[in-house]
N, C-alpha and C positions, 0 to 999 in steps of 0.2 A: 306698902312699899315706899319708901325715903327717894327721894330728888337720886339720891348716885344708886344707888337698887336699881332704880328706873331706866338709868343712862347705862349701866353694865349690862343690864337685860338688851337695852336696844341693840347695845353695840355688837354684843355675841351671836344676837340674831342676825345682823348685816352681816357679819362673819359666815355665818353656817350656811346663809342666804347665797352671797356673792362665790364661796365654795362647791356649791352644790351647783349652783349657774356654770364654775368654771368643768367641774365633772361629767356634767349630761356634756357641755360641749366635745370635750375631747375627743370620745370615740370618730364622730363627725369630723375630725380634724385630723386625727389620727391617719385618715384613708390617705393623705397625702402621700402617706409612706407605701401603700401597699398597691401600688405601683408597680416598684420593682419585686414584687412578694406573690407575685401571681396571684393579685387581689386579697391575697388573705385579710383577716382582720389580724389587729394586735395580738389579741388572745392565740389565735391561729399560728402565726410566726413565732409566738414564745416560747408556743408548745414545741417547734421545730427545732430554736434553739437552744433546748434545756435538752432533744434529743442529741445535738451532738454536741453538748456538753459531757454528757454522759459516755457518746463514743470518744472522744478527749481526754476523759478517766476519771472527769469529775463525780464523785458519788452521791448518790439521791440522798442521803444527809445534809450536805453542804447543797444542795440546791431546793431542801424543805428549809434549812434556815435563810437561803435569799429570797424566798420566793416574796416572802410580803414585800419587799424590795426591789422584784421586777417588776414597775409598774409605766406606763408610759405618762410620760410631762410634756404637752406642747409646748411651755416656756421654754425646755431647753432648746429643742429645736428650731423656738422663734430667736433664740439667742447666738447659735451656729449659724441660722442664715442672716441674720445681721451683723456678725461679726466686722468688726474692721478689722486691719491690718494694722501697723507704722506708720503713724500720720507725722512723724515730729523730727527735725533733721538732726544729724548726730550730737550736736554740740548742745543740744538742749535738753536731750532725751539723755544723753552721758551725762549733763550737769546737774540732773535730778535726778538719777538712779545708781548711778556711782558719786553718790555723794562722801563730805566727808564722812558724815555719823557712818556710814556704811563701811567704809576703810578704818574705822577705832573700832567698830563695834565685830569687824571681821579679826582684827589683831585681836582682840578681847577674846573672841570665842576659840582661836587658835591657843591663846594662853589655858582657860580656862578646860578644856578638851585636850589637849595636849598628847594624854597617852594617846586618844584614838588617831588622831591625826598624824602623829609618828608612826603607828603599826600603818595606817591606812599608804603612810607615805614610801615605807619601807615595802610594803608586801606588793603594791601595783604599783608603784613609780611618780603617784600624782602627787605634787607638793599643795598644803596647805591651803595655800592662797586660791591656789587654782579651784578648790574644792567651796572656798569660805564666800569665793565669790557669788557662784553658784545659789549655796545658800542663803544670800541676801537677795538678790535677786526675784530669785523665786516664792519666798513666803518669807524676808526680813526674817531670817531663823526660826521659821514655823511659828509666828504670831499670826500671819494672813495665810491656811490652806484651806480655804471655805468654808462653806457651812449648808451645800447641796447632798444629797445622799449618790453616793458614785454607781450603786446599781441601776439605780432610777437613771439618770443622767448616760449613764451607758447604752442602757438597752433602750432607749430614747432615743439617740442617735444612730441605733443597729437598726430601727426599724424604719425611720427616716431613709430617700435613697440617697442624699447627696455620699455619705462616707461609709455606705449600710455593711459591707466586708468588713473594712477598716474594725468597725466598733463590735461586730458578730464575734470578731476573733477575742480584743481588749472585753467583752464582758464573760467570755470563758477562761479569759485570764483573771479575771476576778474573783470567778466564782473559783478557781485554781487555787487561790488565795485563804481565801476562806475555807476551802476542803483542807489549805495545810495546815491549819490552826494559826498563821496568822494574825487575823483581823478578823473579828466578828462583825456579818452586814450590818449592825446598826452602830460598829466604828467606820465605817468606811465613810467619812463626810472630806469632801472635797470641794474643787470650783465644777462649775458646769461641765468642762470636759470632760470629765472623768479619770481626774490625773489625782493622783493618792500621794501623800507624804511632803516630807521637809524640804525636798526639792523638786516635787512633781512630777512624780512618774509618770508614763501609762503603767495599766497594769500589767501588761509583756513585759515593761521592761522590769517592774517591781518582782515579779516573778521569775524573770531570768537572774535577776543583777542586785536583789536586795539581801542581806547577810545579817547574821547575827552577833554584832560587835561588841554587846554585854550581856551575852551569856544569859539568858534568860528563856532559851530555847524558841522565839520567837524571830519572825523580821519584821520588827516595828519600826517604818519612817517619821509615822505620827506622831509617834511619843520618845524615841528615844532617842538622844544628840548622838549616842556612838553608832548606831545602826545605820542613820543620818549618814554618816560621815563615812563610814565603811564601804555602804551601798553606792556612794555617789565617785568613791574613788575606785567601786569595783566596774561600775556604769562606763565611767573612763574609760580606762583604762583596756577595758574587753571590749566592750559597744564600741567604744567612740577612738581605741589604735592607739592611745597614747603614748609617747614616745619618752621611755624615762631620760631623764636629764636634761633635754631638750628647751630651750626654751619658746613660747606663746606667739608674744608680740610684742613690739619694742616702740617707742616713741621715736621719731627721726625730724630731721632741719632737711627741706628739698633746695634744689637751688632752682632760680627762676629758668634757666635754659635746662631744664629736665628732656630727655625725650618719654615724655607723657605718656604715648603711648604702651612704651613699656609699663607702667601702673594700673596692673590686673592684676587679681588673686591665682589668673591662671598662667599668668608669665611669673618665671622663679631664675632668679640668678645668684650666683653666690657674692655672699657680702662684699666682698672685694670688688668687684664688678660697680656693686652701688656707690662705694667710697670711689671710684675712680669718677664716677658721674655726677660729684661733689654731694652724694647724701652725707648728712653729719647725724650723731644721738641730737638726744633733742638740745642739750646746753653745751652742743658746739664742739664736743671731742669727738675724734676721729673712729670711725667704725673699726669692728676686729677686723682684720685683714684676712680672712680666709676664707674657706668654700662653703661654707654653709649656707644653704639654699634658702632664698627670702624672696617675697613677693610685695611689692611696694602696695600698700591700701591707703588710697584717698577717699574716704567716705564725704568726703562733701567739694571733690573735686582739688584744683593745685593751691587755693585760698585757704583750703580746710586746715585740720589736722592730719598728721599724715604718720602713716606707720608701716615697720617693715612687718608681715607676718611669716612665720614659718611655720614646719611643716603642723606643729600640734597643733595651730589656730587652724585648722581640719575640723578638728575635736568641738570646736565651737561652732563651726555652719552647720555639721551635723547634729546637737544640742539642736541646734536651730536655726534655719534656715535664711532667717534676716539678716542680715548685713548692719544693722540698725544694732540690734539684740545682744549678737553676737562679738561684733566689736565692743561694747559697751562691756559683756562681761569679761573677756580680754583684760580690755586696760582696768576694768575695778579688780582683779586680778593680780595686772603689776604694782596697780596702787596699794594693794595689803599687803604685798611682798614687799614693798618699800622704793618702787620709783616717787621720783617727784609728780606733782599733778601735771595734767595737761596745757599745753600751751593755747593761749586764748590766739586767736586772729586776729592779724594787725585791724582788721576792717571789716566790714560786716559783709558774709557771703550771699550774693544775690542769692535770689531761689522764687523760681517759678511761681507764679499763684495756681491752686489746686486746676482751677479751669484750662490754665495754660499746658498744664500739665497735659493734663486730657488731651487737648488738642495736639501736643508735639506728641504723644502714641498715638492718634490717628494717624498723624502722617508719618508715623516710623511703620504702624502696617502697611498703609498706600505703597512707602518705597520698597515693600517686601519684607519688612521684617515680622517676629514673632513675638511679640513685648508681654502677651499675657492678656487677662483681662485689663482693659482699658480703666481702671481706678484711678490715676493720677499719681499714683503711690512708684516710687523709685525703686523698683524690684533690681533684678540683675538682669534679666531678659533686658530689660528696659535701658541699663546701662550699658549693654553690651553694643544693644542698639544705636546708642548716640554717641559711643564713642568709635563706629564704622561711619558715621553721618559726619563726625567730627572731621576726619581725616580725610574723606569725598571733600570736604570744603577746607582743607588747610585750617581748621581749629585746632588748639592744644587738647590732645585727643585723651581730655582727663577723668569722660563719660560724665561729668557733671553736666545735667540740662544747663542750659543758659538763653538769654533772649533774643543773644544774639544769634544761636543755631535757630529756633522758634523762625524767626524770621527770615534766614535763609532759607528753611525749606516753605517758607509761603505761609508764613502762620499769623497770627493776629499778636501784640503783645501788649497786655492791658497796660491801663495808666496806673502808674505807681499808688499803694492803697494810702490811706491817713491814718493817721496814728491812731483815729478809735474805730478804724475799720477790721474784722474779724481777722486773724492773723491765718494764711493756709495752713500751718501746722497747728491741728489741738492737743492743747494735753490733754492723758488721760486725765479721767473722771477718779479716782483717786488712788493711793501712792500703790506702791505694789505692779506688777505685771500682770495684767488680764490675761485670760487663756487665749484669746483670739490676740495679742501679740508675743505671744510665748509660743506657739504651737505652729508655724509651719513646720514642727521639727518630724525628721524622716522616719518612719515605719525601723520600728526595733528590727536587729540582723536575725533573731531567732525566732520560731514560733514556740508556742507555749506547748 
């Protein structure tokens, strides 16, 4: 045996070695879950749920081809509970994810797709853009939809208790999938969660809401750009209320004596209203003068960018739930329709250091309120919170944390960091949307 003989043998052996290590552990690791399982072990629980799969209607066919595929993965589960959130504020996270390549390459795919995009736009209402955004976002037009097996990764997290309902239900909608012919289990590779296709489904929603846009008798997301694009405008459009003709969200000019307060998604006035309160578009022309209902968004408080949304931008907290995410695909959105880009800020917007963060939701609990898990992360609990703190103290009440609240309610506020000090917002680890900031998005309206 030759010097690389030598070195392939060893290296296969650490392989099979470190696998087999990782295999005897699991069971052992596994118990975490069975918890909420009335002790059961995994094997125990599967068996349970592959029975009401079958009361569900799925047939013992389609669950002898999953079964090599139900199998349990601690990784996933060690990946769901470390999940982070939104670590990055708007203007930075919009300026790498609604990039430009992303606005050509969304006009490109509109040109190129055309017919589908027309039927999909004609039959539910949802315009192109709004769809193309969508799919860069989520897998840069299905070049990034994983590369984990979605059964495994499902019934992984069914068995775990943090989300164990939640994923009981999404892996009998998998297995729904597969009984329809579909996707065969050993197509189903997705990210961790267990979200399938071009724009990330769960499987509820793949199976409520996915269609067969080229005729091939199947509903492929994985593979096919019209199904892609059919599915994601029928998702819309039914799940998510869309409102034909309507427009999203619009770039605007605030003026400095805003009543701030009024700038919540859950206060809505009509356009008119906001042009008399000197809002302008963003390069200075006057707002349409009429009733249509809009809700002023300052994602990074009255310094930020600032937008009006109506009522479709619905359609995007429900997509998902961030604020962060959801605005971002918004305006990548109007950007492929063809507004102009975003307006940068005169001046760099203060923002919290993560520990500050933490600290002012302590003391938004202490005064009573409910911010959520204390993460330092700028949820809506959290800004609902400080902009009731804001207004207790005469601040412009534009829910953006700031140091100066920090300090009125008795807080500490660090010394400003240096310039090779670690920045509080990190990027992600690489380009794309991870499933842990993709996924607060809310439980499908239908069961399977």
């Amino acid at each position: 045996m030759n010097l690389v003989q030598r070195l392939a043998s060893n290296w296969r052996g650490a392989v099979l070695a470190a696998l087999a290590t990782a295999l005897s552990a699991s069971p052992a690791l596994a118990q975490r879950g069975a918890s909420c399982h009335g002790g059961q072990s995994f094997d125990q629980f599967l068996a349970g749920l592959k029975q009401q799969a079958v009361a569900a209607g799925v047939s013992q066919r389609a669950i002898a081809q999953a079964s090599p595929y139900l199998v349990y993965d601690q990784g996933i589960v060690n990946r769901d509970r470390g999940q982070r959130v939104f670590g990055q504020i708007f203007t930075v996270f919009a300026g790498r994810m609604a990039s430009e390549g992303r606005r050509v390459k969304g006009q490109q795919m509109i040109r190129q797709h055309a017919q589908a995009f027309a039927r999909a736009e004609k039959e539910y209402g949802v315009p192109p853009a709004v769809i193309a955004a969508f799919w860069a976002l989520e897998s840069d037009f299905g070049a990034v939809q994983g590369n984990l097996s979605t059964l495994r990764s499902l019934v992984s997290l069914a068995y775990d208790c943090r989300r164990s309902e939640m994923f009981q239900q999404e892996t009998i909608a998998a297995l729904k999938i597969v009984d329809r012919g579909d996707l065969a289990p050993a197509e189903m590779i997705g990210s961790w969660a267990g979200e399938l296709g071009q724009t990330q489904f769960l499987p509820r929603h793949y199976y409520d809401y996915a269609v067969d846009y080229d005729g091939d008798g199947h509903h492929d997301m994985l593979h096919s750009p019209a199904d892609v694009i059919g599915s994601t405008a029928h998702y819309i459009a039914t799940g998510l209320k869309w409102r034909r003709g309507e427009p999203w969200l619009q770039e605007v000019a605030v003026p400095a004596n805003l009543p701030w307060e009024q700038a919540d998604l859950l206060v809505k006035h009509p356009r008119s209203q906001w042009a008399q309160w000197g809002v302008t578009a963003a390069d200075g022309r006057p707002l349409q003068n009429d009733n249509m209902p809009a809700s002023l968004l300052l994602p990074m408080g009255r310094h930020g960018p600032a937008f009006l949304a109506y009522a479709n931008f619905a359609a995007y907290t429900e997509w998902n739930n961030s604020l962060i995410y959801s605005t971002t695909a918004g305006y990548l959105a109007t950007r492929i329709a063809g507004a102009g880009p975003m307006r940068k800020p005169t001046a760099q917007v203060a923002q919290l250091q993560l520990n500050e963060m933490k600290q002012l939701q302590q003391l938004l609990v202490r005064a009573g309120f409910d911010v959520g898990k204390i993460d330092g992360i700028l949820g809506q609990q959290t800004r609902s919170a400080v902009k009731a703190m804001q207004i207790k103290y005469g601040l412009p009440a534009d829910s953006w944390p700031t140091a100066e609240l920090l300090t009125k309610m008795g807080g500490m506020v660090a010394p400003a960091p240096s310039a090779s000090t670690e920045p509080p917002f990190r990027p992600a680890a690489k380009p794309g949307i991870a499933p842990a900031e993709r996924r607060p998005r809310n439980p499908p309206a239908r069961q399977p």
